[in-house]
C-alpha positions as CSV (number, residue, x, y, z in Angstrom):
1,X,210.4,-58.3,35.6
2,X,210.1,-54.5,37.7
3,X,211.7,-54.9,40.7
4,X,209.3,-54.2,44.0
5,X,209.1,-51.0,45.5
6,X,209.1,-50.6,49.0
7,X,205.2,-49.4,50.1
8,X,206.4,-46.2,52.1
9,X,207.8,-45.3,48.6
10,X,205.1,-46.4,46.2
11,X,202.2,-44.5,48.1
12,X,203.9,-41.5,49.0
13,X,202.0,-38.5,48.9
14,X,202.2,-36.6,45.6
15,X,199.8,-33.8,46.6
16,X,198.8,-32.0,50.0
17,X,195.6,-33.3,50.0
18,X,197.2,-37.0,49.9
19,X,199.2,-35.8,53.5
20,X,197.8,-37.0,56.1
21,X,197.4,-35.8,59.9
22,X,199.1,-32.2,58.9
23,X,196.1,-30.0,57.4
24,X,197.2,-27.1,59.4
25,X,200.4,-27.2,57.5
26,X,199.1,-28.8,54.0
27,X,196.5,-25.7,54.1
28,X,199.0,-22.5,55.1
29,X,201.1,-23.8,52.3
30,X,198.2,-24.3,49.4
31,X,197.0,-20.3,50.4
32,X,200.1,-19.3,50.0
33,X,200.8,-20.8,46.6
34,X,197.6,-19.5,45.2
35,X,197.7,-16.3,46.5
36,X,201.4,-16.0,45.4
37,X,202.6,-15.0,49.1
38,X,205.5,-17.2,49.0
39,X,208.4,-17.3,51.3
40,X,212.2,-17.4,50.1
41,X,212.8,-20.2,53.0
42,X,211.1,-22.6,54.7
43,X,212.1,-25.1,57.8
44,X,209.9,-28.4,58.2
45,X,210.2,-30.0,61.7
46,X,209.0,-33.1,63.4
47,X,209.5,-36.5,63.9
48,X,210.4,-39.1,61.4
49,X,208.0,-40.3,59.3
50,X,205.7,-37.7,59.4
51,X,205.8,-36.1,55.6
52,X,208.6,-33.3,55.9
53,X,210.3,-34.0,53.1
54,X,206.9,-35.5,51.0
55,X,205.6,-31.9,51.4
56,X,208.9,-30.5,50.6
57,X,209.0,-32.5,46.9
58,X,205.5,-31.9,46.7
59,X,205.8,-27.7,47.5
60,X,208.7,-27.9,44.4
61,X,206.2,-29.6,42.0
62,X,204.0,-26.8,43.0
63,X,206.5,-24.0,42.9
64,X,207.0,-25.0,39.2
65,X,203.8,-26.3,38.3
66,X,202.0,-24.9,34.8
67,X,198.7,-26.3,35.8
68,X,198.4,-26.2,39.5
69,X,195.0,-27.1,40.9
70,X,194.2,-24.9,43.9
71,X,197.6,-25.0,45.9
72,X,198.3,-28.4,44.4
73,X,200.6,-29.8,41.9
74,X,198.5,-31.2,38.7
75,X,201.2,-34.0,38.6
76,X,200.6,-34.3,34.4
77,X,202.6,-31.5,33.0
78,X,206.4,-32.0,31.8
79,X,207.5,-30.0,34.9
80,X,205.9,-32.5,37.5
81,X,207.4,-35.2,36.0
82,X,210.7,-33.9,35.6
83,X,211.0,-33.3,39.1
84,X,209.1,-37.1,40.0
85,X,211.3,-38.9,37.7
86,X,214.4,-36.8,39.3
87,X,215.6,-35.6,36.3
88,X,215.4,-31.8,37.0
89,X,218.7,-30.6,37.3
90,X,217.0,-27.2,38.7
91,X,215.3,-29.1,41.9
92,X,218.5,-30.7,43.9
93,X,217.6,-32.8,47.2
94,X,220.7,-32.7,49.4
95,X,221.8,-35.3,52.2
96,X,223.1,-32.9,55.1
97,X,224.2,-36.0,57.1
98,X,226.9,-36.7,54.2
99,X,227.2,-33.2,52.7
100,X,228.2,-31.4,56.2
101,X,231.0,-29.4,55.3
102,X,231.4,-25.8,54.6
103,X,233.2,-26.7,50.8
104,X,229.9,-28.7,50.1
105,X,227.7,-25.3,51.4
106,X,230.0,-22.8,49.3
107,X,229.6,-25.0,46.4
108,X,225.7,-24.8,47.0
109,X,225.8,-21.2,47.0
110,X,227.9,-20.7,44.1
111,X,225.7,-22.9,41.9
112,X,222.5,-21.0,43.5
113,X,223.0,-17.6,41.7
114,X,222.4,-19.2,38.2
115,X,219.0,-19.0,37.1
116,X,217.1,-22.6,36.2
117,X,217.5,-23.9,33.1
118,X,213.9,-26.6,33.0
119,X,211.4,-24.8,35.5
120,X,210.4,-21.4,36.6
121,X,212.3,-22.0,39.9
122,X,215.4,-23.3,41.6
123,X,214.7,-25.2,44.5
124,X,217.0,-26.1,47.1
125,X,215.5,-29.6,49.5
126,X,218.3,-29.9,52.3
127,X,217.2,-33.1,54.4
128,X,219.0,-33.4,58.6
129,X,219.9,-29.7,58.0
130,X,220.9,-29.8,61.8
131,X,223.6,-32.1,60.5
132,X,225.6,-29.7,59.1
133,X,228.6,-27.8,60.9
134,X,229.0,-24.6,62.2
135,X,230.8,-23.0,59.7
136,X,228.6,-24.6,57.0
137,X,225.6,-22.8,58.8
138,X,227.7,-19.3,59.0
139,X,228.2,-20.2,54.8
140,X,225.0,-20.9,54.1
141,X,223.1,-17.4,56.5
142,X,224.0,-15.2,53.8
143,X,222.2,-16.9,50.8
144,X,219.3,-17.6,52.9
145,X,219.0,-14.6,53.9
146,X,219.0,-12.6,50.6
147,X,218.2,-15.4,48.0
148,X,217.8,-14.3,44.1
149,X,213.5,-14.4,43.1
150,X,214.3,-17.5,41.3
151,X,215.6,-19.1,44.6
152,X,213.8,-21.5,46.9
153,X,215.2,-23.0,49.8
154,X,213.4,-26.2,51.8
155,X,215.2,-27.4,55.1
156,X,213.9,-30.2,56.9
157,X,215.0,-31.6,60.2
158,X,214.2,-33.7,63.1
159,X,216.1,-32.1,66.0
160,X,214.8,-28.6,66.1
161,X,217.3,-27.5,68.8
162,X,220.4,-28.3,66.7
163,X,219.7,-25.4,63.9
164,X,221.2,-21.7,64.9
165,X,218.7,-19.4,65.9
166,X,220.7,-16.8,63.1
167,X,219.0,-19.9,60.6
168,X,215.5,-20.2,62.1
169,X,215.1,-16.2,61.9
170,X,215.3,-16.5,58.3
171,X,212.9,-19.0,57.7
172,X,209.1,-19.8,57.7
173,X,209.1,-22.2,60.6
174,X,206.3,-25.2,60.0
175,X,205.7,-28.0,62.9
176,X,204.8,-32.1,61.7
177,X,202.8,-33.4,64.4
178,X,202.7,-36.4,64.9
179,X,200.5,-38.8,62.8
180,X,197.2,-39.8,65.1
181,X,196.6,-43.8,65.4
182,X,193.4,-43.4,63.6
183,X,195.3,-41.7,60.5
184,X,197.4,-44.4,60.2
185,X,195.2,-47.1,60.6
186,X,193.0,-45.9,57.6
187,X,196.0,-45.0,55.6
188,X,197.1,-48.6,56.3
189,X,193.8,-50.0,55.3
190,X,194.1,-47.8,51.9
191,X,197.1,-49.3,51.2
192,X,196.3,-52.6,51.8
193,X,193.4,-52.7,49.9
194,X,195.2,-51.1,46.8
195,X,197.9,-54.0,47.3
196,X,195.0,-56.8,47.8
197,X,196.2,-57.4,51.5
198,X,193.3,-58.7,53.7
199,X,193.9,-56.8,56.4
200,X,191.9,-57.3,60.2
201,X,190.9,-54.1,61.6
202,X,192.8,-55.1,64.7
203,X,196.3,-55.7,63.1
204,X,195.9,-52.1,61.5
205,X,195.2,-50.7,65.0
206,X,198.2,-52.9,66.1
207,X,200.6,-51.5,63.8
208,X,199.6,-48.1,63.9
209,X,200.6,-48.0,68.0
210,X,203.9,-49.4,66.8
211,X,204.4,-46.4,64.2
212,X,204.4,-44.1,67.0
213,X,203.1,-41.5,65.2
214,X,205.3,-42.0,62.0
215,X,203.4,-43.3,58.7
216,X,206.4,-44.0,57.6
217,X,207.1,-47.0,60.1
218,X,203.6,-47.7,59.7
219,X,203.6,-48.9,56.3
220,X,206.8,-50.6,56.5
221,X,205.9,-52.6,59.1
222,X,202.9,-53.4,57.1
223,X,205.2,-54.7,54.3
224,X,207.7,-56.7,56.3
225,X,204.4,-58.3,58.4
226,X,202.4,-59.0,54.6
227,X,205.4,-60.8,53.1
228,X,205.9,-62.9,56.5
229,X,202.8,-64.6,56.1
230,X,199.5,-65.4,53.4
231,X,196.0,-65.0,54.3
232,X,194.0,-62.7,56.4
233,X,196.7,-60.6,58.3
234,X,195.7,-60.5,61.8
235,X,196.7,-59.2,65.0
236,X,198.0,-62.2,66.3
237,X,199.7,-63.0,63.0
238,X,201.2,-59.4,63.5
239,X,202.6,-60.2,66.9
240,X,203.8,-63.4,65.6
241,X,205.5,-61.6,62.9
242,X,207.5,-58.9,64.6
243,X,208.5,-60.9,67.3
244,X,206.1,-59.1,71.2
245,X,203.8,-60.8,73.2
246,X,200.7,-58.9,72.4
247,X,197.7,-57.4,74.4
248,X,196.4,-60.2,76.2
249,X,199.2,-61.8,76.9
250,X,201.0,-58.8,78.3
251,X,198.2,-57.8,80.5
252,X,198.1,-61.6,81.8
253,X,202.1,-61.0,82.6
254,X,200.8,-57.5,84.4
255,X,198.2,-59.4,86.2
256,X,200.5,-61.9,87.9
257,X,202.9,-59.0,89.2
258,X,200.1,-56.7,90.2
259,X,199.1,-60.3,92.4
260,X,202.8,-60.6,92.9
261,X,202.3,-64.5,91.7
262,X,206.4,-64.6,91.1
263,X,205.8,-68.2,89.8
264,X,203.3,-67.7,87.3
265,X,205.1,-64.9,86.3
266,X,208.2,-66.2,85.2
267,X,206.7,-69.4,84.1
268,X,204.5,-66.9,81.6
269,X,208.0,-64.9,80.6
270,X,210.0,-68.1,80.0
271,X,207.0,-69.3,78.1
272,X,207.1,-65.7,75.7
273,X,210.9,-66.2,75.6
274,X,211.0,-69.8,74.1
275,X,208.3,-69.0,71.7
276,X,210.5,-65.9,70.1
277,X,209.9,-62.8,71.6
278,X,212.0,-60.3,71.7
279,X,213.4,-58.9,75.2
280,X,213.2,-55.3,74.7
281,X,209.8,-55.8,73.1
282,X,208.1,-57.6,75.6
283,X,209.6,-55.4,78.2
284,X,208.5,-51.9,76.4
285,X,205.2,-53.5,76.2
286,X,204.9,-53.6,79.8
287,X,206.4,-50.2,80.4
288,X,203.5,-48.8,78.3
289,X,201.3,-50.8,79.6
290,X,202.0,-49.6,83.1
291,X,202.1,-46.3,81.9
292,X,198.7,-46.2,80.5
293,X,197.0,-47.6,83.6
294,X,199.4,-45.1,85.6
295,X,197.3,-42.6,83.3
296,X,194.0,-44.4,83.8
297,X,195.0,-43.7,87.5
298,X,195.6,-40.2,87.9
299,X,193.7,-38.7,84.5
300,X,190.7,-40.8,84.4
301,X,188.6,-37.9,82.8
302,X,191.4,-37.3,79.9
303,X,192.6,-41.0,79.7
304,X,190.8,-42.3,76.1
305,X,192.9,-39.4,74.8
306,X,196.3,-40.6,76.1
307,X,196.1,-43.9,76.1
308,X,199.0,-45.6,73.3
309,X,197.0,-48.5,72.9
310,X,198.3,-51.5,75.1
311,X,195.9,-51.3,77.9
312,X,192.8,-51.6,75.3
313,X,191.3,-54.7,77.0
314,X,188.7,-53.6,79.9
315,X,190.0,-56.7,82.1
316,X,193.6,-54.9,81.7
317,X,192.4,-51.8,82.7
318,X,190.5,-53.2,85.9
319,X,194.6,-53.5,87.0
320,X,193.7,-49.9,88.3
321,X,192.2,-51.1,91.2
322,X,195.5,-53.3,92.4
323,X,198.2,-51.4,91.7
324,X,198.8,-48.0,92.9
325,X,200.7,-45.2,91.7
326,X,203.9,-45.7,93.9
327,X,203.8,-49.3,92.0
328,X,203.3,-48.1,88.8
329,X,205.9,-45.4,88.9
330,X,208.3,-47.9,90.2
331,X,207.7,-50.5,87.6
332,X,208.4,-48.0,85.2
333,X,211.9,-46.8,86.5
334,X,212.8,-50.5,87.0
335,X,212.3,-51.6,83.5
336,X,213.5,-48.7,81.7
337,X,216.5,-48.8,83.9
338,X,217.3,-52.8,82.8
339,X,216.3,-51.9,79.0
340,X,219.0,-49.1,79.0
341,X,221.6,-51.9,80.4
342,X,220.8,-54.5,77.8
343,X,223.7,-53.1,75.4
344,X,226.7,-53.7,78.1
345,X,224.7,-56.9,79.8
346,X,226.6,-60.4,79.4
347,X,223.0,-62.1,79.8
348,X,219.8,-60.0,78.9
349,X,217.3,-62.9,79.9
350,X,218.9,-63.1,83.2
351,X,218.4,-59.7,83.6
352,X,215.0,-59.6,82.2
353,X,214.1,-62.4,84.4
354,X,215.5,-60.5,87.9
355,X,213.4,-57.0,86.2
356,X,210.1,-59.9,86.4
357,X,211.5,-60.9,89.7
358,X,211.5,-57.3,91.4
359,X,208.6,-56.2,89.9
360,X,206.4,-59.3,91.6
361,X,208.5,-58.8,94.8
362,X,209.1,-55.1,95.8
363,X,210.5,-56.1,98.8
364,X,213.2,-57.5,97.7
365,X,214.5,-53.8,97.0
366,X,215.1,-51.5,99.7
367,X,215.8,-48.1,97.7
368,X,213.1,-45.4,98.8
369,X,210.8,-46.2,95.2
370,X,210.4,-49.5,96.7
371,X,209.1,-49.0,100.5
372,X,207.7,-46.1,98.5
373,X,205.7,-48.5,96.5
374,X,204.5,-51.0,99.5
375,X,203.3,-48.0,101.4
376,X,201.1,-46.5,98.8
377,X,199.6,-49.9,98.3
378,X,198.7,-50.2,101.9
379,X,197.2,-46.7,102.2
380,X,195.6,-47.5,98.9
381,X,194.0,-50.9,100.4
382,X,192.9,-49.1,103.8
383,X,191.3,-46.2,101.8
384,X,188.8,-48.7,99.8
385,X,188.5,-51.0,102.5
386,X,190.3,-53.9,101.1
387,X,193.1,-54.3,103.6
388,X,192.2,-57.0,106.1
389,X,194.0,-58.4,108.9
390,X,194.7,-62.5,109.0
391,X,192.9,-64.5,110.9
392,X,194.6,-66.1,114.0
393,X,194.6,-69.7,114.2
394,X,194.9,-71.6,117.1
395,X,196.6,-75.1,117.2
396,X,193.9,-77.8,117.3
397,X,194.5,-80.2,120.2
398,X,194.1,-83.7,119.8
399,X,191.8,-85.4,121.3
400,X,192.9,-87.5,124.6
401,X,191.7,-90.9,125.2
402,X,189.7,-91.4,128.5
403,X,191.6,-94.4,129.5
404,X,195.0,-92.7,129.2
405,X,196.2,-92.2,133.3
406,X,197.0,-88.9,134.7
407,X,200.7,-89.6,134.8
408,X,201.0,-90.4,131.0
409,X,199.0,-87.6,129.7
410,X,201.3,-84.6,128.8
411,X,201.9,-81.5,131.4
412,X,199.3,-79.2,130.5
413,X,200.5,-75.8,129.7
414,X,200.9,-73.4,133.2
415,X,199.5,-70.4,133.5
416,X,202.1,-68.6,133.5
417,X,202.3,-69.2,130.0
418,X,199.4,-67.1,129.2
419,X,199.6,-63.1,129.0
420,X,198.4,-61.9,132.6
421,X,195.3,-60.4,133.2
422,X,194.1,-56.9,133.7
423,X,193.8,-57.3,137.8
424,X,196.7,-59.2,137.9
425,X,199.2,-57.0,135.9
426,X,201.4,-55.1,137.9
427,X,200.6,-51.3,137.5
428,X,203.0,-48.4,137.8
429,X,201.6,-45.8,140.0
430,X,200.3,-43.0,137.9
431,X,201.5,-39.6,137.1
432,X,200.1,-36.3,139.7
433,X,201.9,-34.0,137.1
434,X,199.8,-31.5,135.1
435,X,198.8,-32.2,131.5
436,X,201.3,-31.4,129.3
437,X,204.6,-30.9,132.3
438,X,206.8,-33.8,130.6
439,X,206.5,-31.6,126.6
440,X,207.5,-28.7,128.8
441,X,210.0,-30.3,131.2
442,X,211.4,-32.1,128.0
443,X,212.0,-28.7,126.4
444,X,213.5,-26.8,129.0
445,X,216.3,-29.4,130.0
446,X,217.1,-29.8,126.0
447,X,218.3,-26.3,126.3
448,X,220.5,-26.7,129.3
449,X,221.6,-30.1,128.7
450,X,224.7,-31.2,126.1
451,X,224.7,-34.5,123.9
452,X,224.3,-37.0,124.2
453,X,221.9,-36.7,127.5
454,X,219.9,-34.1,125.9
455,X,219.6,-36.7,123.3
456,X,217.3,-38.6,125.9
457,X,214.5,-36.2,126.4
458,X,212.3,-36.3,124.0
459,X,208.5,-35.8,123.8
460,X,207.3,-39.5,122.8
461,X,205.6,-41.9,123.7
462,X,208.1,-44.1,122.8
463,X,211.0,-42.0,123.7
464,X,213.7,-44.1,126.0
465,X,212.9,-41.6,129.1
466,X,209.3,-41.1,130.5
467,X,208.8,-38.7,133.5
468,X,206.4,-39.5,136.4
469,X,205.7,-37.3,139.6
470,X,204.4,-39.5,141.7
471,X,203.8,-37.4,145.6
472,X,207.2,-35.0,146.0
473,X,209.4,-37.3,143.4
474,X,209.6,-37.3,140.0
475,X,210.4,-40.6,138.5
476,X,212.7,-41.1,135.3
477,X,211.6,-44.2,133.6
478,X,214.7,-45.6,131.7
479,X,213.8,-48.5,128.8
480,X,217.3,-49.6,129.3
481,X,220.3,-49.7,131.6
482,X,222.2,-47.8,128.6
483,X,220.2,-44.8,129.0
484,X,219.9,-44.9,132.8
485,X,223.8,-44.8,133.5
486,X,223.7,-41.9,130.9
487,X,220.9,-39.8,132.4
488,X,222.0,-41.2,136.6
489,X,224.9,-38.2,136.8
490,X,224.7,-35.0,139.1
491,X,224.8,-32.4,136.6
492,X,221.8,-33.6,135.0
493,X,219.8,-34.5,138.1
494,X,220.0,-31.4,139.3
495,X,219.0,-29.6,135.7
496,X,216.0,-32.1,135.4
497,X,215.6,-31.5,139.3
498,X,215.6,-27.4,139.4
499,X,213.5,-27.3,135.9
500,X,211.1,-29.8,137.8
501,X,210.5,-27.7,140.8
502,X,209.9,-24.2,138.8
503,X,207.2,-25.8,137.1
504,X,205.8,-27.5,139.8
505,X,206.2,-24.8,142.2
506,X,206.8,-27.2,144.6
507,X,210.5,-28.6,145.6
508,X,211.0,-32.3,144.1
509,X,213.4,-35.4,144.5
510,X,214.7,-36.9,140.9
511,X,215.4,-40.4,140.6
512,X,216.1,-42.7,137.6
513,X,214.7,-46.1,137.5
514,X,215.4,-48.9,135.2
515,X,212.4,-50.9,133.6
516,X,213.9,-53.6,132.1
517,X,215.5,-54.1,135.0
518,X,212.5,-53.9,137.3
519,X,210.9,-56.1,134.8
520,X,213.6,-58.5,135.5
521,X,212.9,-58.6,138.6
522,X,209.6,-59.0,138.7
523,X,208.5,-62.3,136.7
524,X,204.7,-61.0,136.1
525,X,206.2,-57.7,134.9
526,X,208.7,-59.6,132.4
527,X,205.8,-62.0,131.2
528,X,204.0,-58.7,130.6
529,X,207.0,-57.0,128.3
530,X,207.7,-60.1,126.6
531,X,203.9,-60.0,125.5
532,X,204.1,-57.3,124.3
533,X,207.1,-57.4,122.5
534,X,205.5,-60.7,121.0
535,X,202.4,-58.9,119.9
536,X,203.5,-55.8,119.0
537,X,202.8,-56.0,115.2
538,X,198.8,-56.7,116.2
539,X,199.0,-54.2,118.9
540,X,200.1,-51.2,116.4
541,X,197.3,-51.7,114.6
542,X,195.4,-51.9,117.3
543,X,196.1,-48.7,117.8
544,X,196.0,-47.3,114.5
């Protein structure tokens, strides 16, 4: 009985034309090798999964090829197979992640000077180059640089910035983008229908947003999620399979937070929790999905393009509308923040739960991204209209039987109770200063005056000073006995005094009067504060 082959290994591309998502590269290389412009050296970067080292093997079938069909490998001569079987000594594949050192590089290069003994060329396939030391590197310029005819070197790596710039001057440089969703998807539905998988269009689409790009992870996902279960292969049956909460469910979870329903939230999480889902997953899912509506947000025009595939679901997407971008962008810091601590946490479900917890109540938080967050979701509301005010209720009273007696009915409420009314409010007399003397007066004692009085004056309405000239005095209002006891001192009177009269051009008396304790005084006037400190939330907006 054959063992079973992995799928990523049994449908590996054995020509360019079988890569896909990389014609740009798949194409430079098949002009090359038919119009015999080949390079000594080339270096093939990207992210895993992508086909580096597939083209690689596939460029040293067609390097030694003795039938090659228009750039490709014909895949039938003795030469092909030689070097798909593994048995050409001349075509060596070297591991740089376990062959680092500099003896394992001057052993290369000795051994590269001989001239194939099967094919027509020696061909050198060095996997993680960036893995390889410093001195390796310094070993290995040389060689590279001034290779015998029958020399080909292939270097493949994932972290670009890791290889010397002395190494990428001496090489044909080729860039692996990633692999598009819709690649993989129809890759995914080739294999599956070579393999006799029944495969649902939406479990391909499903697995090719968890490839991220890579086919690679693409089609080894498929195999873990086809052996896991018999039947159609859906989406659901995918989620089910590799353990994450899915589409629907994750914009319900999204839905609660955006409507900061903290209950129906972690009833939801503990729900996905006891069923099998994985922590980090469910909690990625939401970080992409907040980062695609975050994109639907700001890039509506572009979106379709940059969207990874979570927010799909038209009802998910309507989440545009209640969550801002302060939100978003905090949500996003929040949960990447507790992912990166799940590898030191004693308890990642309690920490998952208090990430669900925060992101329903942002107000529990008081770090700048937070009140950032509330504020843009007010502006947000009073910019569409949505932001309402609550209606004020008053207190039914019950009903009183006629046949109760004036002396047991209950005092009825006095009126002084009630806020006191326009003509009966006790006015300050106005101001007979110009428009605009307090800014100036308020400047030009700052510069004469030292902390903390000068801290006093300032230009506000609600600033703990307010100037009044009322006939030939000029009246400093005080909010407090603090601030009157700091301003009521001869030096400053007679700076506020002399910087009263030059403006004036008139002489005037200073004096400093304290309102709370005038308001003390006065019970109307301390009904009239206390009002308005009662009210003050309603009167603000009022205002606004």
């Amino acid at each position: 009985m054959a063992s079973y082959q992995a799928l990523y290994r049994k449908y590996r591309p054995q020509t360019f034309d079988d890569v896909s998502g990389q014609m740009a590269v798949t194409q430079t290389l098949k002009t090359q090798l038919s119009s015999g412009r080949m390079s000594h050296a080339y270096l093939f970067t990207g992210s895993r999964g992508t086909g580096k080292t597939s083209c690689a093997k596939i460029l040293a079938k067609a390097v030694n090829c003795l039938d090659p069909q228009d750039g490709n490998p014909c895949n039938r001569c003795e030469a092909c197979k030689a070097i798909d079987s593994g048995s050409c000594m001349d075509v060596l594949e070297i591991d740089a992640a376990s062959n680092n050192g500099v003896d394992n590089v001057r052993d290369l290069r000795d051994d590269a000077v001989y001239s194939p003994s099967q094919v027509k060329m020696r061909v050198y396939i060095i996997d993680e180059v960036h893995m390889l030391s410093l001195s390796a590197f310094n070993a290995l310029l040389k060689i590279i640089e001034e290779p015998p005819e029958h020399l080909l070197f292939i270097l493949a790596t994932t972290e670009l910035h890791k290889v010397p710039a002395t190494i990428l001057s001496r090489c044909q440089r080729f860039s692996f983008r990633r692999i598009s969703q819709e690649d993989i998807a129809a890759r995914l539905q080739y294999v599956a229908y070579q393999e006799n998988i029944d495969l649902d269009d939406s479990a391909a689409r499903v697995l090719a947003r968890l490839a991220d790009g890579g086919m690679r992870d693409g089609l080894s996902l498929l195999d873990q999620c086809a052996s896991a279960t018999t039947g159609e292969l859906t989406a659901e049956r995918v989620y089910a399979c590799l353990g994450i909460a899915g589409e629907r469910r994750c914009g319900e979870l999204m839905g609660y937070i955006a409507a900061h329903d903290t209950k129906k939230a972690l009833e939801l999480f503990n729900r996905l929790y006891s069923e099998g889902k994985d922590l980090s997953a469910m909690l990625d899912e939401l970080a992409c999905l907040a980062r695609d509506l975050l994109v639907m947000k700001t890039a509506p025009n572009v979106a379709i393009t940059m969207l990874s595939g979570v927010a799909s679901d038209q009802e998910v997407l309507g989440l545009t509308k209640q969550l801002s971008s302060g939100e978003l962008v905090r949500m996003m810091n929040l949960i990447q923040t507790t992912m990166a601590g799940f590898t030191r946490s004693a308890s990642r479900r309690m920490d998952a739960e208090l990430c669900i917890l925060q992101l329903c109540q942002p107000e529990l938080n008081l770090n700048l991204e937070a009140v950032n967050a509330r504020l843009t979701r007010v502006e947000d509301q009073l910019r569409t209209g949505a932001f309402t005010m609550p209606a004020v209720q008053n207190k039914a009273k019950a009903p009183m039987p006629e046949d109760v007696e004036d002396e047991e009915r209950p005092p009825m409420p006095d009126d002084s109770d009630a806020p006191p009314a326009d003509d009966e409010q006790p006015q300050m007399p106005a101001s007979e200063a110009p428009m605009g003397f307090w800014t100036d007066l308020v400047a030009a004692v700052r510069k004469e005056l030292k902390p903390p009085a000068a801290g006093f004056f300032v230009a506000s309405p609600n600033a703990p000073i307010q100037g009044a000239v009322v006939g030939d005095k000029l009246e400093l209002r005080c909010s407090n006995n603090f601030t009157k006891e700091t301003i009521d001192k001869p030096h400053v009177l007679e700076v506020v005094t002399r910087k009263a009269s030059a403006m004036l051009g008139r002489p005037v008396r200073t004096s400093v009067v304290d309102m709370s304790a005038r308001a003390a005084g006065n019970p109307r006037m301390e009904q009239l504060m206390n009002f308005g400190r009662n009210h003050s939330d309603v009167v603000k907006i009022k205002q606004h």
